[in-house]
C-alpha positions as CSV (number, residue, x, y, z in Angstrom):
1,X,162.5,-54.2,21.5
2,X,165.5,-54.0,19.0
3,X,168.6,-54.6,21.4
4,X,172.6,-54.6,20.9
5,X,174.2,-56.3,23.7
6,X,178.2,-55.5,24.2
7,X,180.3,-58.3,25.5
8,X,177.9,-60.4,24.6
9,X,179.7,-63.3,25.0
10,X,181.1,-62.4,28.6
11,X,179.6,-64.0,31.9
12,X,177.3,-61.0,32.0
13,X,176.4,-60.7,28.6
14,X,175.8,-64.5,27.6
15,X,173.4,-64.5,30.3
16,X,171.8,-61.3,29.3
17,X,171.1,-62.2,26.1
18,X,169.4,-65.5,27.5
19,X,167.0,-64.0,29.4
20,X,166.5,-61.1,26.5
21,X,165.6,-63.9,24.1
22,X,163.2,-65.4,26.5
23,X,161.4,-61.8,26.8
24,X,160.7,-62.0,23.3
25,X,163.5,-58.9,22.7
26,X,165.5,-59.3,19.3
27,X,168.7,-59.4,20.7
28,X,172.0,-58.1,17.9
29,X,175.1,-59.9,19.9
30,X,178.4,-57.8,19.9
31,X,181.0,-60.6,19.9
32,X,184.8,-60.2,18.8
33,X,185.2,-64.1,18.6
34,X,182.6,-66.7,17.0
35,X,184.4,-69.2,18.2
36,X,183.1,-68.4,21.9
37,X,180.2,-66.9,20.8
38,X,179.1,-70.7,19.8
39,X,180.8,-72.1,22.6
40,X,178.3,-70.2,25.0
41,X,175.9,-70.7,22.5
42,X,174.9,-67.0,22.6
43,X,171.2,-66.5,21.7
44,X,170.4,-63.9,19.3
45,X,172.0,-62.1,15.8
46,X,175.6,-62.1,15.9
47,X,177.3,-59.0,15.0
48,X,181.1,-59.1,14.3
49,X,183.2,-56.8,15.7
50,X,185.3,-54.9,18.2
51,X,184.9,-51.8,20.7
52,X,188.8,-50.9,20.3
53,X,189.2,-47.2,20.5
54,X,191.4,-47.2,17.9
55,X,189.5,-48.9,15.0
56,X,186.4,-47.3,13.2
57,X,183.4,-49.3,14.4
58,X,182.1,-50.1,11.0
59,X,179.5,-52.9,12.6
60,X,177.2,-50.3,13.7
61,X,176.5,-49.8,9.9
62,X,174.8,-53.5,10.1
63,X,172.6,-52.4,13.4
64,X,168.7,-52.0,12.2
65,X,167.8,-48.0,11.7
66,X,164.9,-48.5,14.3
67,X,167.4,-50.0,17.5
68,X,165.7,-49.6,20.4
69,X,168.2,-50.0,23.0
70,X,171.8,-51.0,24.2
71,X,172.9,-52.5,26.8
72,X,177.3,-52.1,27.2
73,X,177.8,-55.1,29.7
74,X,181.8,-55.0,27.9
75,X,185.0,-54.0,29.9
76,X,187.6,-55.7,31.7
77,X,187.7,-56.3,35.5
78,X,191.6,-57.6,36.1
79,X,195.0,-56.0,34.5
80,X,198.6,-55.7,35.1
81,X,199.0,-52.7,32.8
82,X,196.6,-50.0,34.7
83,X,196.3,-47.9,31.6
84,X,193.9,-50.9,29.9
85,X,191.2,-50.1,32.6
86,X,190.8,-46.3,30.8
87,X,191.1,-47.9,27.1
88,X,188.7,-50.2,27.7
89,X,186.6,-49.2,30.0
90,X,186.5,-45.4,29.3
91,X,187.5,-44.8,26.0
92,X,186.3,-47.6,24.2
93,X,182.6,-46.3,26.0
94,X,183.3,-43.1,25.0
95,X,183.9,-43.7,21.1
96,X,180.6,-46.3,21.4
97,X,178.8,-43.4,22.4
98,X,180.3,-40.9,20.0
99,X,179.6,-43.0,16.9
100,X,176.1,-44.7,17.9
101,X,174.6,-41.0,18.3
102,X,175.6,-40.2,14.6
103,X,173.4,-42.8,13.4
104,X,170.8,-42.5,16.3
105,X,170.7,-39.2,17.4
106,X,167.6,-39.1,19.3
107,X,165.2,-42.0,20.9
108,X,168.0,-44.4,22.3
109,X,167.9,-46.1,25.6
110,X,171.7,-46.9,26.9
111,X,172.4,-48.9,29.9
112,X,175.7,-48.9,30.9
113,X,176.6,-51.7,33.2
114,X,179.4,-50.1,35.6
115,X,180.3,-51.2,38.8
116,X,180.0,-50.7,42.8
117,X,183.8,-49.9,42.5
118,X,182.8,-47.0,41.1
119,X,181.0,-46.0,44.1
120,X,183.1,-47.1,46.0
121,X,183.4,-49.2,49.4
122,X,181.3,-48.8,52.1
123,X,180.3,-50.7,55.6
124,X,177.5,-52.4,56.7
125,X,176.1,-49.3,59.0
126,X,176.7,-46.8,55.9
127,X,175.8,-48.7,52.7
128,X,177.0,-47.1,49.3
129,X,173.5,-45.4,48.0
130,X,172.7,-43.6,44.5
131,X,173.2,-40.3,46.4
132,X,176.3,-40.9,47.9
133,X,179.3,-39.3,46.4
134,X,181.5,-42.0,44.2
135,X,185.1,-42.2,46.0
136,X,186.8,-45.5,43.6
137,X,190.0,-46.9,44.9
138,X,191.4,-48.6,42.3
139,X,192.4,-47.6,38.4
140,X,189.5,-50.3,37.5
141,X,186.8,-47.9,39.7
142,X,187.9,-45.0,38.7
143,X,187.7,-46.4,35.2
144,X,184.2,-47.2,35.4
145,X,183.3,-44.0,37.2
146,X,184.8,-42.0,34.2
147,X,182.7,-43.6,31.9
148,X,179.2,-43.0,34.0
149,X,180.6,-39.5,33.8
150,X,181.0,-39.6,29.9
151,X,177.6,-41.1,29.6
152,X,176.0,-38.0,30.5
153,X,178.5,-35.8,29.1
154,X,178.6,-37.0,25.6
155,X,175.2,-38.3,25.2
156,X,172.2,-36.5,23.7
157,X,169.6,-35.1,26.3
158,X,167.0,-37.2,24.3
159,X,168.6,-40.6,25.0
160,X,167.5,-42.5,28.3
161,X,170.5,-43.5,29.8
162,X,170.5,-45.4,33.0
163,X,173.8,-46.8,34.7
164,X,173.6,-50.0,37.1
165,X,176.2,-50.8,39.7
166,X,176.5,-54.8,40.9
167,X,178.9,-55.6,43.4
168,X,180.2,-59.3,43.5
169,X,178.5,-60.8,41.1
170,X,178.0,-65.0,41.3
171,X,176.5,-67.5,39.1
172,X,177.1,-70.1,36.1
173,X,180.2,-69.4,33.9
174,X,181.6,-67.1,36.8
175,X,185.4,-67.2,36.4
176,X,186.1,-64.8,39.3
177,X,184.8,-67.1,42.3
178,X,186.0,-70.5,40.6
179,X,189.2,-69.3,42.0
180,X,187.8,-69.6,45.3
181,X,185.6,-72.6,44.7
182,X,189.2,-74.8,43.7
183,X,190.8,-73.2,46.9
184,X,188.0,-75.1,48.9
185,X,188.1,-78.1,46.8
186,X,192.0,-78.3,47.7
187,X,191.1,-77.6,51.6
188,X,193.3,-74.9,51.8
189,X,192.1,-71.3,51.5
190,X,194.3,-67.8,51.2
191,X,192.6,-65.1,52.8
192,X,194.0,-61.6,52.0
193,X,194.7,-59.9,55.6
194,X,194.4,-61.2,58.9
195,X,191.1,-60.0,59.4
196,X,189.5,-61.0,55.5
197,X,187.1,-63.9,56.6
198,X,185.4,-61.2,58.4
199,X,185.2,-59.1,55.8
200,X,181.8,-58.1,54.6
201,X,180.0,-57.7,51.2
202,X,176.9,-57.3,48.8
203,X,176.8,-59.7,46.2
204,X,174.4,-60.0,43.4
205,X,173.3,-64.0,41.5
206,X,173.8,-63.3,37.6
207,X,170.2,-64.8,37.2
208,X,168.8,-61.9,39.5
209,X,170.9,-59.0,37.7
210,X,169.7,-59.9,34.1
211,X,166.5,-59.6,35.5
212,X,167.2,-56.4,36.7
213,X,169.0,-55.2,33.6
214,X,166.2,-56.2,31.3
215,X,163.4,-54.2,34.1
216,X,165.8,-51.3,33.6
217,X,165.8,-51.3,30.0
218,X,162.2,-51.5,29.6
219,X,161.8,-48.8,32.2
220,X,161.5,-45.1,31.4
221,X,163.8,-42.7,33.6
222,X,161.6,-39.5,34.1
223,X,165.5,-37.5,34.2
224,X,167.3,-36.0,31.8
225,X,171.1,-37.6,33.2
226,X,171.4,-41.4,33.8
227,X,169.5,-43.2,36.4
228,X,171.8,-45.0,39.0
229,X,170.5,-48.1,40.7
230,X,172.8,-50.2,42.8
231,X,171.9,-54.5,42.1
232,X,172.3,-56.3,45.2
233,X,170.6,-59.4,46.9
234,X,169.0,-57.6,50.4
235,X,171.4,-59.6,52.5
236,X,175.3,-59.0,52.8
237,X,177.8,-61.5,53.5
238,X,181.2,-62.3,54.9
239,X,183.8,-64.2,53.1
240,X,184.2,-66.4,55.8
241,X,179.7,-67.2,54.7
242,X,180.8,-67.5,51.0
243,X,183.5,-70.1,52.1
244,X,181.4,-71.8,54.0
245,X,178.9,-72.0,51.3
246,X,180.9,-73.5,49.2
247,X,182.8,-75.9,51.5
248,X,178.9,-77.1,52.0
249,X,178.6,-77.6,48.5
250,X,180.9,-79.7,47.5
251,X,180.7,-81.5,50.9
252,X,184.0,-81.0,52.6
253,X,184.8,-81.8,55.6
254,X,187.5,-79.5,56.4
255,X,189.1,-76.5,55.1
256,X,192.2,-74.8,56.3
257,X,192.2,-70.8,56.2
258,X,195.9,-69.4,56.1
259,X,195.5,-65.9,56.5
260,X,198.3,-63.5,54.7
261,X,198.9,-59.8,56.1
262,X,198.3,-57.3,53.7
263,X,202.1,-56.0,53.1
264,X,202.4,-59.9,51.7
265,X,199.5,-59.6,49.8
266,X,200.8,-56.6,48.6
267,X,204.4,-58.0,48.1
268,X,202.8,-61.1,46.1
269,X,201.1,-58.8,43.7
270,X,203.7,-56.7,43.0
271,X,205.9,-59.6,42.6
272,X,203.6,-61.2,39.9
273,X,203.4,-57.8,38.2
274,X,207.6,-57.7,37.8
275,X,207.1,-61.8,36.7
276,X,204.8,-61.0,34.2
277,X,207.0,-58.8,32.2
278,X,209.3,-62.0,31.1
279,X,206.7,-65.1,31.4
280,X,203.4,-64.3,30.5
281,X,201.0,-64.4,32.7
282,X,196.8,-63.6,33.3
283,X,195.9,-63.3,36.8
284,X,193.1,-62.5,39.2
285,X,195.5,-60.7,41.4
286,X,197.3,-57.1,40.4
287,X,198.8,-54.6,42.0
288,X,195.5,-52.0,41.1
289,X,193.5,-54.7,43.0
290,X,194.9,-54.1,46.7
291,X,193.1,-50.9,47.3
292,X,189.9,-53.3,46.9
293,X,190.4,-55.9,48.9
294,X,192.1,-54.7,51.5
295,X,188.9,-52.8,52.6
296,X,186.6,-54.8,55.6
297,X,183.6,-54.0,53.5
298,X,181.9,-53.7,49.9
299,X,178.4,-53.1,51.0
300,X,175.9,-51.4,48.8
301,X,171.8,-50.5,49.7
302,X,169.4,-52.0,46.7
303,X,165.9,-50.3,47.9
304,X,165.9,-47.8,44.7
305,X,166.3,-50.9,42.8
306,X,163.3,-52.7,44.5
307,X,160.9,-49.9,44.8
308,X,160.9,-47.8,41.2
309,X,161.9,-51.3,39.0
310,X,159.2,-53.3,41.1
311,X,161.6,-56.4,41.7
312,X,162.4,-58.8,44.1
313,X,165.6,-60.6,44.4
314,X,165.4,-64.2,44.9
315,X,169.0,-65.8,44.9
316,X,170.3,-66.2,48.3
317,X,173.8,-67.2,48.4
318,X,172.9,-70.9,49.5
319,X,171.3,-70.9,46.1
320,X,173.1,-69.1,44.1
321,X,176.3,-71.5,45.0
322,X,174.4,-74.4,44.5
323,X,173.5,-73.8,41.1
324,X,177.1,-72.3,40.2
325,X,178.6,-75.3,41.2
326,X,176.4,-77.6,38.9
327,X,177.7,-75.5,36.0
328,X,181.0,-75.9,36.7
329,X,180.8,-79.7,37.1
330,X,179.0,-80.1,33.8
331,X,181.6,-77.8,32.2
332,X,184.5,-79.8,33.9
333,X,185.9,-76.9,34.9
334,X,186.0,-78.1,38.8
């Protein structure tokens, strides 16, 4: 298959268009930057450009007439402004799919890559299932959910759209859990709320959900609006397991939690959101991001996933850790 891969060279993408390469799929590589674009050492045909709502996406011009598919892994996860979530998640997905159906109007398979924020949180005796009704607590979840919702709305009934939801998502070139792997390294890890180590949630290895991307973009959906399928290894975990995991890993000893209540996690975040405003600043933690972590549980079911793409996931958190460490010792980046 002819594919375009958005964000291509993200943590998501660069993966993606790995394992797309190894498939035997000619892969054309969205990528603002060349310069990272060789760093990752993307596989596949570079194309040049941007997804900015307010710019005419002239690349599409370059895309072959006979594009099979495309696969829109791009967005943004973290922000201080919460009006970047819509522009870049919702907009700039909307304008994709407004100007890729005047040049391919009918026989296009989209996968959108969204999120289990989207869906919401849910615990370990109710996990979050296609069915369920989506309930996002954050400007980032909503975000996402607005653009599953424009998929179907602004798409043509002829394209086969399907929409996948990963929860945490671990692996090589992660920069979201490096945060927690230096946390262990130095001994002493912040917990947000008194209760967090407890806290409980799906996660997904990078390795497993390219494999699950690529199954779902070979696969036919037999409906006319976008198939959802939640991505998640079988087995849940608590942060206090992923610490734990990693502390193994890198063979420490001893590691210190210092639990924070939520009003100071809160308090922090806000705090960093007024700071940012005269130093700049790029960070993990935002204001938008307290209605996520302060819930006990981010737990989503992965059966659909299992039965109707016939796959198995294989990276187990002890695994998955293992191997992301290695990545970020080669890259010097721990």
């Amino acid at each position: 298959m002819k594919i375009l891969v958005t964000g291509s060279t993200g943590f998501v993408g660069s993966h993606l268009c790995e394992r797309l390469t190894e498939e035997g799929h000619e892969v054309y590589a969205l990528a603002r930057s060349p310069k990272k674009f060789e760093e990752f050492k993307v596989p596949g045909k570079m194309v040049l450009g941007s997804l900015d709502e307010r710019k005419d996406h002239e690349w599409i011009a370059s895309l072959p007439e006979d594009l099979d598919a495309v696969i829109h892994t791009a967005g943004i996860v973290h922000s201080f402004d919460w009006s970047d979530f819509y522009s870049v998640n919702t907009r700039a997905t909307e304008k994709l799919i407004e100007d890729l159906k005047k040049k391919y109007p009918t026989n296009l398979k989209f996968v959108l890559i969204s999120s289990q924020a989207a869906a919401g949180p849910a615990g370990e005796d109710n996990k979050k299932k296609e069915h369920h009704d989506p309930r996002p607590v954050s400007h980032y979840g909503k975000s996402k959910r607005y653009a599953e919702i424009s998929l179907n709305h602004l798409a043509p009934l002829s394209w086969d759209k399907t929409i996948i939801r990963p929860p945490m998502v671990i692996g090589p070139r992660d920069p979201a859990i490096l945060e927690v792997f230096k946390m262990v390294k130095s001994g002493l890890v912040l917990v947000a709320g008194m209760n967090g180590m407890n806290n409980r949630y799906s996660f997904i290895c990078v390795h497993d959900l390219v494999n699950v991307i690529v199954k779902a973009t070979e696969h036919k959906s037999p409906e006319s609006h976008a198939e959802v399928f939640f991505a998640a290894h079988t087995s849940t975990v608590s942060y206090s397991e992923i610490v734990g995991s990693i502390k193994e890993a890198l063979g420490k000893k001893f590691v210190m939690n210092l639990s924070l209540p939520m009003f100071m996690v809160s308090f922090l975040a806000h705090f960093l959101d007024a700071l940012r405003r005269i130093i700049p600043l790029s960070l993990p933690l935002t204001p938008d991001k307290i209605g996520e972590i302060s819930q006990p549980a981010w737990v989503c079911c992965s059966e659909k996933s299992c039965e109707k793409l016939d796959y198995t996931y294989s990276w187990d958190l002890s695994k998955t850790i293992t191997e992301t460490l290695k990545d970020y010792q080669e890259r010097n980046w721990i």
